[in-house]
LOFI-895040 format. One line per 3 residues: number of its first residue (from 1); their letters; for each residue x, y, z of C-alpha. Coordinates in steps of 0.25 Angstrom, whole numbers, plus 5000, padded with zeros to 4 digits. Last residue first. Example, Ala and Ser with C-alpha at 12.3 -4.5 7.8 and 13.67 -1.06 7.14 Angstrom:
REM residues 2
2) sa) 5055 4996 5029  5049 4982 5031
REM end
This chain:
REM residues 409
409) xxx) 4729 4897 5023  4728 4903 5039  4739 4893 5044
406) xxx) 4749 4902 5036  4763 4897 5031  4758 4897 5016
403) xxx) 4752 4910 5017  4763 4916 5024  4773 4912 5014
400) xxx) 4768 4917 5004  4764 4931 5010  4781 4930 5011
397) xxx) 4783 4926 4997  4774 4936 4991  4780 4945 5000
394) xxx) 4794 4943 4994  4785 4946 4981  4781 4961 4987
391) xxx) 4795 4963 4990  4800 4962 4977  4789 4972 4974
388) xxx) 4793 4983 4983  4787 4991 4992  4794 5004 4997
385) xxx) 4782 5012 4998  4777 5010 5010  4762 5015 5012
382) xxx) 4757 5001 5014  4769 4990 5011  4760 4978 5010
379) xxx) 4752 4987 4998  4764 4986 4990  4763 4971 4991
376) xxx) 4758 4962 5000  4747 4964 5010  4741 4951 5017
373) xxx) 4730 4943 5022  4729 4928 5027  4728 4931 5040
370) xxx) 4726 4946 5045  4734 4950 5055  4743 4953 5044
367) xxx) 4755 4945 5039  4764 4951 5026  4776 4954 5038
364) xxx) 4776 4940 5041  4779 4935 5026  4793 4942 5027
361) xxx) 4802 4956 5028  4801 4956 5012  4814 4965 5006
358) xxx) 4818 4978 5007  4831 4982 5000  4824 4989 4988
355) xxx) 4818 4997 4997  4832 5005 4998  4833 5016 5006
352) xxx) 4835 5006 5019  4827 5009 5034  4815 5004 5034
349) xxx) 4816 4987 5037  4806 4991 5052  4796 4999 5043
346) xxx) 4794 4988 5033  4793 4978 5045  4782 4985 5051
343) xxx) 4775 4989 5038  4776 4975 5035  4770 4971 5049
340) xxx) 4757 4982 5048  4753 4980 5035  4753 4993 5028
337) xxx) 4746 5004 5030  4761 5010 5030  4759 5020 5044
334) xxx) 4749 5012 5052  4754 5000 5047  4740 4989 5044
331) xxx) 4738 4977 5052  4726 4969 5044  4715 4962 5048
328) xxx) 4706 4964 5037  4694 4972 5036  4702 4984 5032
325) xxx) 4710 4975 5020  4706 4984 5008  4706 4996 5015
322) xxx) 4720 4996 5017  4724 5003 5004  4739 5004 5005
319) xxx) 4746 5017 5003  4753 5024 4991  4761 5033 4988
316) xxx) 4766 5049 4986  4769 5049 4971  4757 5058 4966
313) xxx) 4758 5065 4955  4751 5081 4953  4747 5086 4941
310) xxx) 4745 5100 4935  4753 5106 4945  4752 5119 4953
307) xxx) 4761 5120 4967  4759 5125 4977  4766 5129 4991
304) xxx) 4764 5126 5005  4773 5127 5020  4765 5118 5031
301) xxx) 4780 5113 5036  4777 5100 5031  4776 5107 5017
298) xxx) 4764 5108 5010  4761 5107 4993  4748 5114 4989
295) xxx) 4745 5110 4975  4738 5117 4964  4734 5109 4952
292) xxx) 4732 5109 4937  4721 5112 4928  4715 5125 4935
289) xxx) 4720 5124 4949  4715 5111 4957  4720 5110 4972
286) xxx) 4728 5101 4977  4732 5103 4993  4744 5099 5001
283) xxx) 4752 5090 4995  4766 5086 5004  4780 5096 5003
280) xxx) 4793 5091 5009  4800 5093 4994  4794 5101 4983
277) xxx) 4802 5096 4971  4802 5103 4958  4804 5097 4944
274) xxx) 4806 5101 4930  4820 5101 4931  4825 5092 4942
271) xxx) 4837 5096 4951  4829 5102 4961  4834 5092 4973
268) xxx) 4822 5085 4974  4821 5083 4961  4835 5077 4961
265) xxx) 4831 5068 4972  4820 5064 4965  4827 5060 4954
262) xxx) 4839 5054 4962  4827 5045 4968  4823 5042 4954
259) xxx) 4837 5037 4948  4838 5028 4961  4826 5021 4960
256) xxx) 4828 5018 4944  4842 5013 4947  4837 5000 4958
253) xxx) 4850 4996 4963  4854 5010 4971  4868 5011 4973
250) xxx) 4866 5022 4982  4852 5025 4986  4845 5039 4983
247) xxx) 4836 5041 4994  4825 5049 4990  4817 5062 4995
244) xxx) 4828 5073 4992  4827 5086 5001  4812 5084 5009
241) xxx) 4801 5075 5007  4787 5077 5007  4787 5077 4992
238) xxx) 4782 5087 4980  4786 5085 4967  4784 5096 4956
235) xxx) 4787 5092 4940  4784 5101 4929  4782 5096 4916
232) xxx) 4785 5106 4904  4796 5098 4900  4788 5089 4894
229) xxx) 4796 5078 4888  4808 5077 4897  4799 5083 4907
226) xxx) 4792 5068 4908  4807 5063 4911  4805 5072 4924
223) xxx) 4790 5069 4926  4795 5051 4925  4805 5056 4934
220) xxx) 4797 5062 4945  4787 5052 4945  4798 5041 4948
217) xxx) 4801 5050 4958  4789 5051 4965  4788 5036 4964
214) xxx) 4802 5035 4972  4795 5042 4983  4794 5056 4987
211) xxx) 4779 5062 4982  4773 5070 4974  4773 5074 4960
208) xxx) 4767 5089 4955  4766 5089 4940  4767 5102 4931
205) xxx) 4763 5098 4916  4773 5096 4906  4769 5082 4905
202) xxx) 4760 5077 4915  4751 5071 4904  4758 5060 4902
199) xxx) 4754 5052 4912  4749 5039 4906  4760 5040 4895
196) xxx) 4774 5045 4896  4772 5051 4911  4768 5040 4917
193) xxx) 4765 5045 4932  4770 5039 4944  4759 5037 4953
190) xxx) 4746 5046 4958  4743 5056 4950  4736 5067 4955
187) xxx) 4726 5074 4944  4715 5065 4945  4715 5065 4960
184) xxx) 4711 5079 4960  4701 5077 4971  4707 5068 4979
181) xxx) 4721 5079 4982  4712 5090 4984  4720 5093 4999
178) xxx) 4729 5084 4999  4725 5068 5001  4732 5064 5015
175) xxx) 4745 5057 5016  4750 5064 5028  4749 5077 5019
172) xxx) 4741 5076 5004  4746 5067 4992  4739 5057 4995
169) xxx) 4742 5040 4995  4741 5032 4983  4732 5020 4985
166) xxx) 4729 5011 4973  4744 5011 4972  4743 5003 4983
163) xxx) 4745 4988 4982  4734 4979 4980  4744 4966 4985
160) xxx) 4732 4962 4996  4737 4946 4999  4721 4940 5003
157) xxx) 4721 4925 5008  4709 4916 5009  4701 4923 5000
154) xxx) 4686 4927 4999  4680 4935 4988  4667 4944 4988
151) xxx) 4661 4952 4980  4660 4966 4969  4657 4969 4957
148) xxx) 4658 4961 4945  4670 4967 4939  4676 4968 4953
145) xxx) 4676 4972 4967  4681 4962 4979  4678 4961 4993
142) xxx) 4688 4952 4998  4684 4940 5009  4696 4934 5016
139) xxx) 4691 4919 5020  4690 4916 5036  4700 4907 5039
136) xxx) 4711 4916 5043  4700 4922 5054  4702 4910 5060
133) xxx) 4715 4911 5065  4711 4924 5075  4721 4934 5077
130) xxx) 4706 4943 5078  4694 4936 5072  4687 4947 5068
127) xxx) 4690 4960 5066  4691 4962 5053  4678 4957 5051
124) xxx) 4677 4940 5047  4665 4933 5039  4676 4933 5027
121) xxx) 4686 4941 5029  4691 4954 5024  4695 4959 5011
118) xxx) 4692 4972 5004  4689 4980 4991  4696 4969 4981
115) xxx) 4696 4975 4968  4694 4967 4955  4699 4973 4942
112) xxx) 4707 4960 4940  4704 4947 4947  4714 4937 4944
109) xxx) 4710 4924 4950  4722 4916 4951  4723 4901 4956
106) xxx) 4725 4894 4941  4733 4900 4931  4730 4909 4920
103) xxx) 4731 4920 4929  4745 4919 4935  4753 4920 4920
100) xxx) 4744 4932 4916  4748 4939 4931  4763 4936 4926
97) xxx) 4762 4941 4914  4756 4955 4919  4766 4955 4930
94) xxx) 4778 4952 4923  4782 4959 4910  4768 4967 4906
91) xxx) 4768 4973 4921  4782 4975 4926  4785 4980 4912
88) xxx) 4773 4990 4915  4779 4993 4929  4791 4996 4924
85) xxx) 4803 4985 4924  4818 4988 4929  4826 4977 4921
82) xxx) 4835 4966 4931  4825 4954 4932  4827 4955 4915
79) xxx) 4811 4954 4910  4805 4940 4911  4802 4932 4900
76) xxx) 4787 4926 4899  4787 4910 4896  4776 4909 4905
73) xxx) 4786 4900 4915  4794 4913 4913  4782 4922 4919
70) xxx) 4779 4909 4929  4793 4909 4935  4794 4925 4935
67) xxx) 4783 4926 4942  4788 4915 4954  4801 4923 4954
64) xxx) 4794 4936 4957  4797 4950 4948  4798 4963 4954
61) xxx) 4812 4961 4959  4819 4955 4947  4812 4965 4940
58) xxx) 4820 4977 4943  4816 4988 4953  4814 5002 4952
55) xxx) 4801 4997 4943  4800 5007 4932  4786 5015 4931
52) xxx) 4777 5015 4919  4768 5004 4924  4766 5013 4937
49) xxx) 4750 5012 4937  4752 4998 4929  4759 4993 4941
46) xxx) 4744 4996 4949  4737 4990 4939  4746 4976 4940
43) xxx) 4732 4967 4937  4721 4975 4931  4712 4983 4942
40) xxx) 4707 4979 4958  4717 4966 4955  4710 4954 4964
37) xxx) 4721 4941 4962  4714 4928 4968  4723 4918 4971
34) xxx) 4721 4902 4974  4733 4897 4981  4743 4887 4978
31) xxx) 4757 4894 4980  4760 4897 4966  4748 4902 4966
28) xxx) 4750 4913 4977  4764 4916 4971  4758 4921 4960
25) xxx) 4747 4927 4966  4756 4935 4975  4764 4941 4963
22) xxx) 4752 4946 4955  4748 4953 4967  4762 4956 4970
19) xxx) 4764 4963 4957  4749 4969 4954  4736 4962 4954
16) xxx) 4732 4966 4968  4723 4960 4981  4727 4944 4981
13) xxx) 4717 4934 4987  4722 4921 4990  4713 4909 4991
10) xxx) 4717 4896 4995  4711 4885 4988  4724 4877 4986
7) xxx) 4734 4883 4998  4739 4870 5003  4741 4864 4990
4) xxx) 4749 4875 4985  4758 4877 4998  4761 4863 4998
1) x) 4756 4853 5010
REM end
């Protein structure tokens, strides 16, 4: 019996209109099932957050063969595999194209501006039916929100690709909200500002950027090219780190990582005009002053100073929004949020500088006691944030290849 044959009236439900939500579905009809694609805004909202931002990688890895086929069956010419895109080429040249392609075929619902608020199981609690085959023939149930309120939809297989930009984590110690951090909201940026248009109100104002990650950096350059202009902008970054916070790796193949961790690293140093670094320091408290803000920046040691800024940006991550599946049997890492045999296996392959090395450790990683159920995607990788989008689509495969081989479908 094929695969397509086999699947017809199977119901998948996929949580997240971004790259590997798109992806999934994708392959998902090509493979004979019946897909329903809930997106809680407009398709690829959370690439458009970050649409002015260069990919480190190149096309070739941010692209899947079985999309590029239907783009050139579409008559659509692809963009050189080799050419660095931005999140808004990524968009206009391949996903949105691509999503158009899906959706006027048969077996996709797309259902934008529709938020799923949680899934469990129909006439099942969460802790029912323990290791017990027959709670795979119970139907997932999704509570849903959207134009027209709110209901009920039933799947046989749910793939949750929401990501977790949704969900950026504090600014405070031990990940906790500083003290006034939630009520000044407004004036903390969360993301890599765009400093030429929707941002462009940071110029020649003092900006406070935290965090030690690659996205701090990018951050950090767009504020140093901003001085360019407005030469009155004033940069400080704060970061729990101490001396020079990236690797630089020899021979790096991706240029566009390797220009911004000598950046960094020449901040950290003092070697940037404009910009002063605050090394082994977390938020302690925010506190409004006039127009602009006060912050109390702590050391480990318990040591303090402020600083006054009139914007602050954070760059500190993210982390999965569990809630979502809380009714679900689910193995979630104590540390990473998420699930528990890809954290294990993520945290048994650390050891290289290079995430570009890292590839997909397999389809039995992607199962969770749960039947029927799994996280793929940034939001598979909880709180680390070295996921990457070539290994979203070899986990396309793999969850694939789990569905086909499973007795439960």
């Amino acid at each position: 019996m094929s695969s397509t044959s086999r699947f017809a009236n199977r119901r998948l439900a996929i949580i997240g209109a971004g790259p590997i939500g798109v992806e999934t579905a994708l392959r998902a009809l090509a493979e004979g099932l019946t897909v329903t694609l809930y997106e809680a805004r407009e398709p690829g909202a959370h690439v458009r957050r970050w649409s002015h931002v260069r990919f480190f990688s190149p096309w070739s890895l941010n692209r899947s063969a079985l999309g590029e086929a239907m783009l050139r069956e579409a008559g659509r010419e692809l963009v050189d595999g080799e050419v660095f895109p931005t999140g808004e080429s990524y968009l206009r040249e391949y996903l949105e194209p691509l999503l158009a392609e899906l959706d006027a075929r048969p077996g996709l619902d797309l259902q934008p501006n529709t938020r799923v608020l949680g899934i469990s199981r129909l006439r099942a609690l969460k802790g029912d039916l323990l290791a017990n085959p027959r709670r795979a023939h119970r139907p997932f149930l999704l509570r849903v929100s959207g134009p027209e309120g709110e209901r009920f939809d039933e799947a046989d297989l749910v793939i949750d690709a929401s990501g977790v930009l949704s969900t950026p984590n504090m600014l405070g110690p031990g990940g906790l909200p500083a003290i006034g951090e939630e009520a000044l909201n407004g004036q903390v940026l969360r993301g890599i500002p765009d400093v030429t248009e929707r941002d462009a109100d940071l110029a020649n104002r003092r900006v406070l950027v935290v965090g030690d990650g690659h996205s701090a950096a990018t951050t950090l350059g767009a504020l140093t090219e901003l001085r360019t202009r407005a030469p009155q902008t004033r940069v400080v970054w704060a970061y729990r780190s101490d001396g020079e916070p990236f690797v630089e790796i020899e021979g790096d193949t991706l240029p566009q990582r390797l220009r911004l961790s000598r950046l960094g690293n020449a901040v950290a140093r003092g070697e940037v005009d404009g910009v002063e670094a605050r090394p082994g320091v977390f938020v302690q408290r925010i506190s409004p002053e006039g127009d602009a803000l006060r912050v109390t920046l702590a050391s480990a040691g318990g040591d303090t100073s402020e600083v006054e800024v009139d914007r602050i940006i954070a760059n500190v991550g993210y982390h999965p929004d569990t809630s979502l599946y809380r009714e679900l049997q689910v193995h979630l890492c104590y540390a990473s949020d998420g699930p528990m045999k890809l954290a294990a296996s993520l945290l048994a392959s650390t050891g290289g500088a290079d995430c570009l090395d890292q590839t997909s450790a397999g389809p039995e990683v992607l199962k969770n006691p749960e039947p029927g159920f799994y996280v793929l995607g940034t939001k598979s990788y909880g709180r680390n944030s070295n996921f990457l989008l070539k290994v979203g689509l070899q986990q396309i495969d793999d969850v694939m290849t789990l569905i086909r081989d499973s007795q439960d479908v």
